[in-house]
Biopython code that builds the backbone (N, CA, C, O; Angstrom):
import numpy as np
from Bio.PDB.StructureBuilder import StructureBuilder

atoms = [
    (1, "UNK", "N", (0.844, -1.193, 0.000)),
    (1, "UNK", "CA", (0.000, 0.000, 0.000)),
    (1, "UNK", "C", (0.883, 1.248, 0.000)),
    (1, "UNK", "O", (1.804, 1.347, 0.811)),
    (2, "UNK", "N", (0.537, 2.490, -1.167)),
    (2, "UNK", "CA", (1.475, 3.472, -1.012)),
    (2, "UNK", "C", (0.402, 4.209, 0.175)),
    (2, "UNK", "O", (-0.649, 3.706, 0.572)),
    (3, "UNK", "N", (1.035, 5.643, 0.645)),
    (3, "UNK", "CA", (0.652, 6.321, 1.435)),
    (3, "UNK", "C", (-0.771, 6.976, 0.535)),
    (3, "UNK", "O", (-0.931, 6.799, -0.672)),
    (4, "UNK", "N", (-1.588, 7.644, 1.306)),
    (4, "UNK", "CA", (-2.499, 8.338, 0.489)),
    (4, "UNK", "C", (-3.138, 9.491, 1.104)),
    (4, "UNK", "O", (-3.457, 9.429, 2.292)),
    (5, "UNK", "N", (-3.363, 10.564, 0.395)),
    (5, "UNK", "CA", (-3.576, 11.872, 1.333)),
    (5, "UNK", "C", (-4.866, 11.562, 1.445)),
    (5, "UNK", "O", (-5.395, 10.965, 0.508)),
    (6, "UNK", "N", (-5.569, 11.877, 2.517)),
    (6, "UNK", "CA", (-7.191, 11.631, 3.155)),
    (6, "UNK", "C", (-7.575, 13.303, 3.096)),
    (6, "UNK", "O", (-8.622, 13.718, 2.598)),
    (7, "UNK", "N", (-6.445, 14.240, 3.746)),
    (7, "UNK", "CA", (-7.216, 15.521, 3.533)),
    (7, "UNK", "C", (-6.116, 16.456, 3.411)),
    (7, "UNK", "O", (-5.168, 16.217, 4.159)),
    (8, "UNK", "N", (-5.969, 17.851, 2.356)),
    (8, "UNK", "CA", (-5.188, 18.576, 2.928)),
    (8, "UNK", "C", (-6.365, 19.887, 1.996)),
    (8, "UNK", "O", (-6.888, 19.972, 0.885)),
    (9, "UNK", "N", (-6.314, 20.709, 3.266)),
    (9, "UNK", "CA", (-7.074, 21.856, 2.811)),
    (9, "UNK", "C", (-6.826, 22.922, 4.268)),
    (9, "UNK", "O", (-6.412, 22.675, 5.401)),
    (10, "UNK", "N", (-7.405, 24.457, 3.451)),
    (10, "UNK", "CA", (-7.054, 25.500, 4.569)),
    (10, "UNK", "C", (-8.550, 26.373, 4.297)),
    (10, "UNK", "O", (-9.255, 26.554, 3.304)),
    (11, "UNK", "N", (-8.605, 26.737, 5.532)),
    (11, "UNK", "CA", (-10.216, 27.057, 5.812)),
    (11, "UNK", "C", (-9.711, 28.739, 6.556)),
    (11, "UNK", "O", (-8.927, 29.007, 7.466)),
    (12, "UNK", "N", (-10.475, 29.509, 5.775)),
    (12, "UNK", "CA", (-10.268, 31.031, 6.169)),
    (12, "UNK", "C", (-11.196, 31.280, 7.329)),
    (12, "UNK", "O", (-12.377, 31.076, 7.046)),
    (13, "UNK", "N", (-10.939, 31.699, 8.656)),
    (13, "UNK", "CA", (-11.644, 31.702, 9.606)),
    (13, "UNK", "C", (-12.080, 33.612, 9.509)),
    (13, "UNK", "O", (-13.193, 33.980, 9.885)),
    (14, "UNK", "N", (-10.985, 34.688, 8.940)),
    (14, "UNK", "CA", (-11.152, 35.880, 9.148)),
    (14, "UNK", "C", (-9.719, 35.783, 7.916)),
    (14, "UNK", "O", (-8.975, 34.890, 7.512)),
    (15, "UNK", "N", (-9.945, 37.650, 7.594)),
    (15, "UNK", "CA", (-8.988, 38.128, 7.332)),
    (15, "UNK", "C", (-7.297, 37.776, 8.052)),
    (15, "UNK", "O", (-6.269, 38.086, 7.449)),
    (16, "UNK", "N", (-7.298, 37.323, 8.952)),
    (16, "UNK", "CA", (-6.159, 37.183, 9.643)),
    (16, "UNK", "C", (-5.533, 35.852, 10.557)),
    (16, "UNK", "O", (-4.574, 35.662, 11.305)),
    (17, "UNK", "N", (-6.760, 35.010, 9.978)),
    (17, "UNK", "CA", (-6.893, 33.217, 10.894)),
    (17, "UNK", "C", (-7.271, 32.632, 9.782)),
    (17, "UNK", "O", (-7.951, 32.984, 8.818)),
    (18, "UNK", "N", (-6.647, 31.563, 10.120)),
    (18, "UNK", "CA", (-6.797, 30.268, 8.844)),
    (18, "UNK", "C", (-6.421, 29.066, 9.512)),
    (18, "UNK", "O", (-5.690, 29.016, 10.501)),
    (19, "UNK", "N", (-6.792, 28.387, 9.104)),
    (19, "UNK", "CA", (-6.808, 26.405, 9.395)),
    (19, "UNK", "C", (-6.032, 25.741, 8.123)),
    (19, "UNK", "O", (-6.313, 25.855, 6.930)),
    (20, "UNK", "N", (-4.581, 24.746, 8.961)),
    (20, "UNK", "CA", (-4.227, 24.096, 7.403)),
    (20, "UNK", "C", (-4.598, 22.499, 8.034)),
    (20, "UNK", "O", (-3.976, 22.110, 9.023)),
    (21, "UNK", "N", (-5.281, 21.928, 7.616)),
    (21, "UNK", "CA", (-5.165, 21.000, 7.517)),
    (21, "UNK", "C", (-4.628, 19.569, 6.935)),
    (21, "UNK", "O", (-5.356, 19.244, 5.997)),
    (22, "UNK", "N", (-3.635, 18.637, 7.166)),
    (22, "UNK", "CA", (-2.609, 17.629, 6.325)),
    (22, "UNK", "C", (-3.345, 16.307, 6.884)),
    (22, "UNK", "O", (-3.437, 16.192, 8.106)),
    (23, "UNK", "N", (-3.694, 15.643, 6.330)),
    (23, "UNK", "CA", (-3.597, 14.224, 7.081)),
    (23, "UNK", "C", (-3.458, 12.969, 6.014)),
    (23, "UNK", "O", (-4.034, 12.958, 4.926)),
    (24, "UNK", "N", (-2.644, 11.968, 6.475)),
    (24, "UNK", "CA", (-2.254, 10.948, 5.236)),
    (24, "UNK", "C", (-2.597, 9.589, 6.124)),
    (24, "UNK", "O", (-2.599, 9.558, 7.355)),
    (25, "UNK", "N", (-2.890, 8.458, 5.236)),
    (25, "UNK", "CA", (-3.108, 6.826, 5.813)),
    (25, "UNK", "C", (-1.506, 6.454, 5.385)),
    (25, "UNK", "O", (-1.325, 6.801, 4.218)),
    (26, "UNK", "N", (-0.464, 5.936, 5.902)),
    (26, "UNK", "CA", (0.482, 5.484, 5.852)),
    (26, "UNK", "C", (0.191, 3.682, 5.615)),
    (26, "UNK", "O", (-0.775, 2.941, 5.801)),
    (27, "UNK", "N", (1.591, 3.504, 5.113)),
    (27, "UNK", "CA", (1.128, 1.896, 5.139)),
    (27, "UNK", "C", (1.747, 1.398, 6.275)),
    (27, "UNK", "O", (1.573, 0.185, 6.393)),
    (28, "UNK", "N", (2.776, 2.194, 7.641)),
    (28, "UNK", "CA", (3.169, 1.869, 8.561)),
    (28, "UNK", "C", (3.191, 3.319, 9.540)),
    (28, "UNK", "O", (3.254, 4.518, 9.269)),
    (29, "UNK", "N", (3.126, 2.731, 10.483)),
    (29, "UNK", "CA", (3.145, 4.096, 11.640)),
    (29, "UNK", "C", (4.598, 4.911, 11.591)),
    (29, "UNK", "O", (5.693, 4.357, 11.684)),
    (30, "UNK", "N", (4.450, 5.886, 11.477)),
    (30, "UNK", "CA", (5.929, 6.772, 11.531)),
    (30, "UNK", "C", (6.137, 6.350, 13.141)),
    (30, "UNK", "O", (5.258, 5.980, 13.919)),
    (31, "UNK", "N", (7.680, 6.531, 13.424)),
    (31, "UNK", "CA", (8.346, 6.264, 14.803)),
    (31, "UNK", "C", (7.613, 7.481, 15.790)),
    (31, "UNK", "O", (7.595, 8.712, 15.776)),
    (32, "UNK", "N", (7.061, 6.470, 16.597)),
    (32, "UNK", "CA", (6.646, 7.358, 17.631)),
    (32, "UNK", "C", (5.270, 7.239, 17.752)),
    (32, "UNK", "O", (4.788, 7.913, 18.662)),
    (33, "UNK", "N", (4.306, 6.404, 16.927)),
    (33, "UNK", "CA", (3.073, 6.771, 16.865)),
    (33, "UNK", "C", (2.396, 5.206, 16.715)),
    (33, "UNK", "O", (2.787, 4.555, 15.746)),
    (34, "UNK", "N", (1.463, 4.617, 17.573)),
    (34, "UNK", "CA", (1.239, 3.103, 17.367)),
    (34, "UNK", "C", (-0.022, 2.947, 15.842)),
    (34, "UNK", "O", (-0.694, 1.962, 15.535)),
    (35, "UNK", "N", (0.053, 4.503, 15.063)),
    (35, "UNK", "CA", (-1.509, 4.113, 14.121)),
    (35, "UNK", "C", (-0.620, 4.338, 12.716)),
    (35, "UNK", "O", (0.583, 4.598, 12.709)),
    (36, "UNK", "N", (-1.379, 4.199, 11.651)),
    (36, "UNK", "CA", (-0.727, 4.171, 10.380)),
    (36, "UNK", "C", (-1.241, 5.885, 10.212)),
    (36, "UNK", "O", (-1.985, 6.102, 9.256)),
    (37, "UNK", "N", (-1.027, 6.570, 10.721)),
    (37, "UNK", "CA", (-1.489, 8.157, 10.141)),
    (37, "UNK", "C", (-0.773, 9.132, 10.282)),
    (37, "UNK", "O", (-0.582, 9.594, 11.407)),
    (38, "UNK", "N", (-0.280, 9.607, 9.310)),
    (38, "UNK", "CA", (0.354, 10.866, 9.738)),
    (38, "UNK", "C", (-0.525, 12.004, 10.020)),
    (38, "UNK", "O", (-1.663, 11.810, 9.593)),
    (39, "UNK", "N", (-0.327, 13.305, 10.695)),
    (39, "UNK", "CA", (-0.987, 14.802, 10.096)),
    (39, "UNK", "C", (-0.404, 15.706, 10.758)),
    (39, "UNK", "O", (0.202, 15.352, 11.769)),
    (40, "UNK", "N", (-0.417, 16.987, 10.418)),
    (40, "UNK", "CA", (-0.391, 18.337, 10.519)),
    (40, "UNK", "C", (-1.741, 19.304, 10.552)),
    (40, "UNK", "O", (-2.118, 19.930, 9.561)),
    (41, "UNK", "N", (-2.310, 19.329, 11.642)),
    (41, "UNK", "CA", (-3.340, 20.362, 11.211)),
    (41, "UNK", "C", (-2.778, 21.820, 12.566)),
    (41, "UNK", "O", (-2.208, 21.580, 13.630)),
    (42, "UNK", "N", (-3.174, 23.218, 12.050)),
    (42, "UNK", "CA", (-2.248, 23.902, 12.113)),
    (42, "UNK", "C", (-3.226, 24.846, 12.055)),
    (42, "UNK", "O", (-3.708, 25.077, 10.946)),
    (43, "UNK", "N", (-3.916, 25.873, 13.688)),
    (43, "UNK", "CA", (-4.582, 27.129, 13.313)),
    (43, "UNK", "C", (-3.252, 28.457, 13.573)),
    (43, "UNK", "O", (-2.299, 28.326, 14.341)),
    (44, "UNK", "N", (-3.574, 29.844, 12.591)),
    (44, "UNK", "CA", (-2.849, 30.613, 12.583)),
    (44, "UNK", "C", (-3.757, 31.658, 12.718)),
    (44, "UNK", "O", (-4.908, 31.700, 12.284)),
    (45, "UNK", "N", (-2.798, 32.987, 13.723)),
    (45, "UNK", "CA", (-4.038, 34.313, 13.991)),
    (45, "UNK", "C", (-2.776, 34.786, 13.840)),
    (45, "UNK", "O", (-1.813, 34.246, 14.384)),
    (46, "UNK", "N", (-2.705, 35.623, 13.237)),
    (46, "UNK", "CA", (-1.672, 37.335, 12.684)),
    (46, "UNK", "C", (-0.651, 36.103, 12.677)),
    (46, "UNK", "O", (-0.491, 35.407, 13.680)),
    (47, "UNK", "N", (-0.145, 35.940, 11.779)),
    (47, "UNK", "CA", (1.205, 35.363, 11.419)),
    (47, "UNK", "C", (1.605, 34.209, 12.505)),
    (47, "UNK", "O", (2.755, 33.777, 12.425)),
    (48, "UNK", "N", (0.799, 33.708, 13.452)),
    (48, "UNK", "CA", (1.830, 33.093, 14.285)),
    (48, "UNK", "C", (0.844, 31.913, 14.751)),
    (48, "UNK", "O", (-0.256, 32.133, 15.259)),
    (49, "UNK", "N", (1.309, 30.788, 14.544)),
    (49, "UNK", "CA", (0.608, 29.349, 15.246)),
    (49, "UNK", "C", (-0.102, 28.961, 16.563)),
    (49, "UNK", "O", (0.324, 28.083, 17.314)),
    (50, "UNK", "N", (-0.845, 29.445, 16.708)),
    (50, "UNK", "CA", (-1.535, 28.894, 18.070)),
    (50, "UNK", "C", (-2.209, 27.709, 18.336)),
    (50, "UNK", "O", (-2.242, 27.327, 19.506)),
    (51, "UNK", "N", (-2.671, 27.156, 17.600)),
    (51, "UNK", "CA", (-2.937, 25.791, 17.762)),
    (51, "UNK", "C", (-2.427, 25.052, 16.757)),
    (51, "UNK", "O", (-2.216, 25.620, 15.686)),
    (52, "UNK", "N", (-2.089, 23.447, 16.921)),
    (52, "UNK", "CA", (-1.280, 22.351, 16.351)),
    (52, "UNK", "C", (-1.374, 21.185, 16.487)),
    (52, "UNK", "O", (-0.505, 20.713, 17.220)),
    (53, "UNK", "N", (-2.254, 20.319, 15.982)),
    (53, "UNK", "CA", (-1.594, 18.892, 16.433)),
    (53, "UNK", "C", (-0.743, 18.480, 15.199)),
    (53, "UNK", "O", (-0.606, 19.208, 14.216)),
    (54, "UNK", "N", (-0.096, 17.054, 15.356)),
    (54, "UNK", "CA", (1.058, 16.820, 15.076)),
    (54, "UNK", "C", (2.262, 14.977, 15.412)),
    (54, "UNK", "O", (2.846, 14.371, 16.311)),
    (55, "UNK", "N", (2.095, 14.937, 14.607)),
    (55, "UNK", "CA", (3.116, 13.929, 15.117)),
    (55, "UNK", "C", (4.568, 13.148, 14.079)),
    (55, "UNK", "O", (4.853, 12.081, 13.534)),
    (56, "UNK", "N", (5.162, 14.587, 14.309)),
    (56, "UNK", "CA", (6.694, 14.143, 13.768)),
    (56, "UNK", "C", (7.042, 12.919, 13.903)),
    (56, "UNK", "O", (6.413, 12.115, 14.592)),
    (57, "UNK", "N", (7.992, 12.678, 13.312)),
    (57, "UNK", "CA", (8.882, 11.122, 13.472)),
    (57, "UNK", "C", (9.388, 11.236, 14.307)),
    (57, "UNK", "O", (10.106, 12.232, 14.396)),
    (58, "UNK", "N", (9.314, 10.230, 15.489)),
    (58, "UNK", "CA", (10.180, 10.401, 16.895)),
    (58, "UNK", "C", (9.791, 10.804, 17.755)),
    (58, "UNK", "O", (10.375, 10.412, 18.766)),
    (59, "UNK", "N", (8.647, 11.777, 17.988)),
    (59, "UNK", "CA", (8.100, 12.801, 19.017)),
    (59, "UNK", "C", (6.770, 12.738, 18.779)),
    (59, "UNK", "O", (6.054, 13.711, 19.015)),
    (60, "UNK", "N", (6.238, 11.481, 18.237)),
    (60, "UNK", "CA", (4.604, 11.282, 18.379)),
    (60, "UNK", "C", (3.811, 11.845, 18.120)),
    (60, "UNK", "O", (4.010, 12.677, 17.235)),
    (61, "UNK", "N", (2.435, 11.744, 18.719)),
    (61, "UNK", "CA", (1.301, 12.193, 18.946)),
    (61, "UNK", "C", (1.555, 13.271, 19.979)),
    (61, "UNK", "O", (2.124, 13.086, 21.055)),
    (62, "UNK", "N", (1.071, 14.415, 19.533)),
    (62, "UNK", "CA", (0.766, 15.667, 20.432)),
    (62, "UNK", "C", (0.501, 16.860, 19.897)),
    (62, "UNK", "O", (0.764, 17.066, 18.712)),
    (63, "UNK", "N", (-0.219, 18.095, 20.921)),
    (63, "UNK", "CA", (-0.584, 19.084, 20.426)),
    (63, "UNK", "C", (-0.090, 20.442, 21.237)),
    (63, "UNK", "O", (0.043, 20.576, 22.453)),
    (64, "UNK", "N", (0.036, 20.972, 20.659)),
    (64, "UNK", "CA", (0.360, 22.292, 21.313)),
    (64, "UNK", "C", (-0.879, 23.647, 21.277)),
    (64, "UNK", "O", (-1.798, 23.824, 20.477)),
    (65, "UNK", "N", (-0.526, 24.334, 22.287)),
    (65, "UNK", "CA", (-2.025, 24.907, 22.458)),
    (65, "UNK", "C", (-1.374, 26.569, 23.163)),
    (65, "UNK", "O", (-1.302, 26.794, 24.371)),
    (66, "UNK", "N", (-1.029, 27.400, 22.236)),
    (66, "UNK", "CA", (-0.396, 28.329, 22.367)),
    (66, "UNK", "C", (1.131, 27.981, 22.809)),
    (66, "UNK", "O", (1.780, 27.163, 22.157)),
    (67, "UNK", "N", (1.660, 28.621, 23.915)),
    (67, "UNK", "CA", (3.141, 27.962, 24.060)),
    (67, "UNK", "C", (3.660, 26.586, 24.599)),
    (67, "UNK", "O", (4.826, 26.233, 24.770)),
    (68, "UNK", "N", (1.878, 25.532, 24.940)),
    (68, "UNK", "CA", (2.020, 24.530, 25.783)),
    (68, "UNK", "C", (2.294, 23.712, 25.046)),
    (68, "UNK", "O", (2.014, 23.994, 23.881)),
    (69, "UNK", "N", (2.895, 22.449, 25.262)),
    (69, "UNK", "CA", (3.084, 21.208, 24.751)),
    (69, "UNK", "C", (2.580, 19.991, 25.716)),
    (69, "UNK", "O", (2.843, 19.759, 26.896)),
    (70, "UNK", "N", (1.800, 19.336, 24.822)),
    (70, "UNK", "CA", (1.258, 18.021, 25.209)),
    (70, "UNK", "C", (1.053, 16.534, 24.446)),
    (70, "UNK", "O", (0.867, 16.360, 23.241)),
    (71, "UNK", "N", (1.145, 15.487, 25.526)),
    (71, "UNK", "CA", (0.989, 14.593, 24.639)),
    (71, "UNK", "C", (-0.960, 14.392, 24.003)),
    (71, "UNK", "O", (-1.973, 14.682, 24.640)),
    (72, "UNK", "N", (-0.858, 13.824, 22.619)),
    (72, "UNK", "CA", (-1.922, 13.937, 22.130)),
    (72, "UNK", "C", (-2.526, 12.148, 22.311)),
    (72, "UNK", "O", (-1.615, 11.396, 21.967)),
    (73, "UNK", "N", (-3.414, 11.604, 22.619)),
    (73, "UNK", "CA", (-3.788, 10.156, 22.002)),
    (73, "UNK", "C", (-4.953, 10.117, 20.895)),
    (73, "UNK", "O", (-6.144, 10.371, 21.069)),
    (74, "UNK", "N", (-4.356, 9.764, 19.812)),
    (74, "UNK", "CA", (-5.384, 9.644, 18.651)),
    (74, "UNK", "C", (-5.946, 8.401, 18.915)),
    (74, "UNK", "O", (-5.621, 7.520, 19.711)),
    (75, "UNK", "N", (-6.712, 8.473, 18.226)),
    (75, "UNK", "CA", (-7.861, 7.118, 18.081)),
    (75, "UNK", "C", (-7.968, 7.016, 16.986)),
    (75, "UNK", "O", (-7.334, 6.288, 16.222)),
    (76, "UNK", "N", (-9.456, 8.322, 16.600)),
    (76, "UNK", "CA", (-9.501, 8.132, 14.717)),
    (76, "UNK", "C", (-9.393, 9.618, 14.340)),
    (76, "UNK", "O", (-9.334, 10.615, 15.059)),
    (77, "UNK", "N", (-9.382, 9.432, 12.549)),
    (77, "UNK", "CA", (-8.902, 10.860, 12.257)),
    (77, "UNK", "C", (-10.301, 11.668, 12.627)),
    (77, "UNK", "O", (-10.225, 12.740, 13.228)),
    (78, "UNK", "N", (-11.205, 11.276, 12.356)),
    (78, "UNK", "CA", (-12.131, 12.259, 12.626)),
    (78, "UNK", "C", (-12.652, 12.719, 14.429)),
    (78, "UNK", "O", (-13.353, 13.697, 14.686)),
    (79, "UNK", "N", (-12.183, 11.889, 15.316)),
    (79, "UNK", "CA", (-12.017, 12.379, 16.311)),
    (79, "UNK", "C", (-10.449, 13.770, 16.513)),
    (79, "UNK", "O", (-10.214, 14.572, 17.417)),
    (80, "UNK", "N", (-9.881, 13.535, 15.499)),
    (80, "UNK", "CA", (-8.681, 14.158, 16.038)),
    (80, "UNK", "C", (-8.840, 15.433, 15.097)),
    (80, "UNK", "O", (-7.990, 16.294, 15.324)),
    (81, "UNK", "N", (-9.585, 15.681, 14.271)),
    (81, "UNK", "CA", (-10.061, 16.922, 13.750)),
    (81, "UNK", "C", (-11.289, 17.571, 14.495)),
    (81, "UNK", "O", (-11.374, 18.788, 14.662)),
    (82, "UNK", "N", (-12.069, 16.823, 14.855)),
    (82, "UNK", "CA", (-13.309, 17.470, 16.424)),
    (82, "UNK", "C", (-12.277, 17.819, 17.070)),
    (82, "UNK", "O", (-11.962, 18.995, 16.889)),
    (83, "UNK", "N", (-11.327, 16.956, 18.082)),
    (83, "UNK", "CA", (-10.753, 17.631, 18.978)),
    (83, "UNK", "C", (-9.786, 19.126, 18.326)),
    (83, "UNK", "O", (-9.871, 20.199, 18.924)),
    (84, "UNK", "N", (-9.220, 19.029, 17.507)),
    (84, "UNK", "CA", (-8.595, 20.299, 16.930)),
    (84, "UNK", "C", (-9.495, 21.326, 16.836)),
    (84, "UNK", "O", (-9.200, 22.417, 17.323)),
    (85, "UNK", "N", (-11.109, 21.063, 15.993)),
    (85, "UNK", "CA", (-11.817, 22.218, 16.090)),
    (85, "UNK", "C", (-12.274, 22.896, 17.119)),
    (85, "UNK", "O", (-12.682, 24.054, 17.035)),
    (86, "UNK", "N", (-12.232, 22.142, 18.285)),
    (86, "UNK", "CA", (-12.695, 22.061, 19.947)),
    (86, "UNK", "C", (-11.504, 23.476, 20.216)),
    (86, "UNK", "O", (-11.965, 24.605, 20.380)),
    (87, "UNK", "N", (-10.247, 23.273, 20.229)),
    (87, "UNK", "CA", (-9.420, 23.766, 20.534)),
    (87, "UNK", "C", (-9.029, 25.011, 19.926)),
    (87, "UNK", "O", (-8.301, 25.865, 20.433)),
    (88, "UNK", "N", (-9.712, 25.043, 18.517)),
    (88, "UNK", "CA", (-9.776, 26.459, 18.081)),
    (88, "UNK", "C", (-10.818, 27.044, 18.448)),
    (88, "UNK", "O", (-10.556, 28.236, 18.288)),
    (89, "UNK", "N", (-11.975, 26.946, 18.893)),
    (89, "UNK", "CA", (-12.875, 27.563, 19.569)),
    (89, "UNK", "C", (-12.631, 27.990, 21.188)),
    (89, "UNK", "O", (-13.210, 28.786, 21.927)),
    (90, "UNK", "N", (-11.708, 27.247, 21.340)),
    (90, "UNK", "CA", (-11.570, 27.306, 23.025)),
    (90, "UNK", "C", (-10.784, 28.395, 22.637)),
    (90, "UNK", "O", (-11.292, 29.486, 22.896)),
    (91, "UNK", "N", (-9.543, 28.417, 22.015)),
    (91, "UNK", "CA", (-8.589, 29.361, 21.876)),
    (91, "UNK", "C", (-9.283, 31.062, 21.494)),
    (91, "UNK", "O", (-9.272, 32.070, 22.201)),
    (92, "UNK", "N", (-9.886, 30.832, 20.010)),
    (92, "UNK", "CA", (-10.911, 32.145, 19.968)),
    (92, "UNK", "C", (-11.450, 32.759, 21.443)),
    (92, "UNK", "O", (-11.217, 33.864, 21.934)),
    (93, "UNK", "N", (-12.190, 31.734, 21.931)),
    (93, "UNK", "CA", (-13.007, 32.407, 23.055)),
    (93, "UNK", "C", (-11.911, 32.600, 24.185)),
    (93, "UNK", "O", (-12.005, 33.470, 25.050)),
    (94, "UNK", "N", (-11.001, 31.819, 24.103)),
    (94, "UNK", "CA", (-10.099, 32.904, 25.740)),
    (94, "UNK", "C", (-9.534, 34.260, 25.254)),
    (94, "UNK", "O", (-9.139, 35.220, 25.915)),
    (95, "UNK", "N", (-9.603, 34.072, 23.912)),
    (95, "UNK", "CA", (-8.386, 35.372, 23.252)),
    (95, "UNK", "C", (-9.311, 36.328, 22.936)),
    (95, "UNK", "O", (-8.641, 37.195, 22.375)),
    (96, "UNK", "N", (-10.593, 36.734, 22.965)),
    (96, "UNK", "CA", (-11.467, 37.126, 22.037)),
    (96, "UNK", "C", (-11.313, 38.571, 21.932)),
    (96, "UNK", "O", (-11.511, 39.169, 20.874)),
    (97, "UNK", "N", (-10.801, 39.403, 23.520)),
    (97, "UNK", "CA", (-10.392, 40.570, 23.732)),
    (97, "UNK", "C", (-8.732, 41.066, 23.023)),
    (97, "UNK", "O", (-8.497, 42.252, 22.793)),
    (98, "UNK", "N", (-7.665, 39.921, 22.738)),
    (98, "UNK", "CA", (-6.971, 40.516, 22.294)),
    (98, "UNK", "C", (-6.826, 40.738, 21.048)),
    (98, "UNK", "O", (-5.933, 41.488, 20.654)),
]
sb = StructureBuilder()
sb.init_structure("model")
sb.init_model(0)
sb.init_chain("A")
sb.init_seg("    ")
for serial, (resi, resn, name, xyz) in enumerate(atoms, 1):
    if name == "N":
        sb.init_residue(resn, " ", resi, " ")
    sb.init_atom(name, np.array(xyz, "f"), 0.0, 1.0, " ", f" {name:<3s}", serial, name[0])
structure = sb.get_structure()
């Protein structure tokens, strides 16, 4: 089985926020991760990353959530895009004043 992209698209939230979304079915788990999936999904407000999940080669499953780092546990992809959208709403609403 070669790899195969499942999703990559970017969603304009405002003039100044956007969503990228990456996610691929692998035919083996990259190091660090017990599922066959890679992804990158990635919110941005004025030039700079505030939300992320993620799982490089080596450094797993996890998400970052402004300057925090955490471990992430996936299950399925579409739980792990709810939880990302979860987290851009949480983020909007704590930030909403700045």
């Amino acid at each position: 089985m070669k790899a195969v992209q499942l999703v990559r698209t970017r969603i304009a939230y405002s003039d100044s926020a956007f969503a990228e979304l990456v996610l691929w079915r692998l035919p083996k788990p990259v190091e660090g991760s017990p599922h066959g999936f890679k992804y990158r999904l990635a919110y941005v407000v004025r030039g700079e990353c505030v939300v992320r999940y993620d799982n490089e080669v080596g450094k797993g499953d996890h998400r970052h959530f402004g300057r925090k780092e955490t471990p992430y546990v996936f299950t399925t992809p579409e739980k792990l895009i709810a939880d990302f959208q979860q987290d851009i709403a949480r983020w909007n609403h704590e930030n909403r004043h700045s």
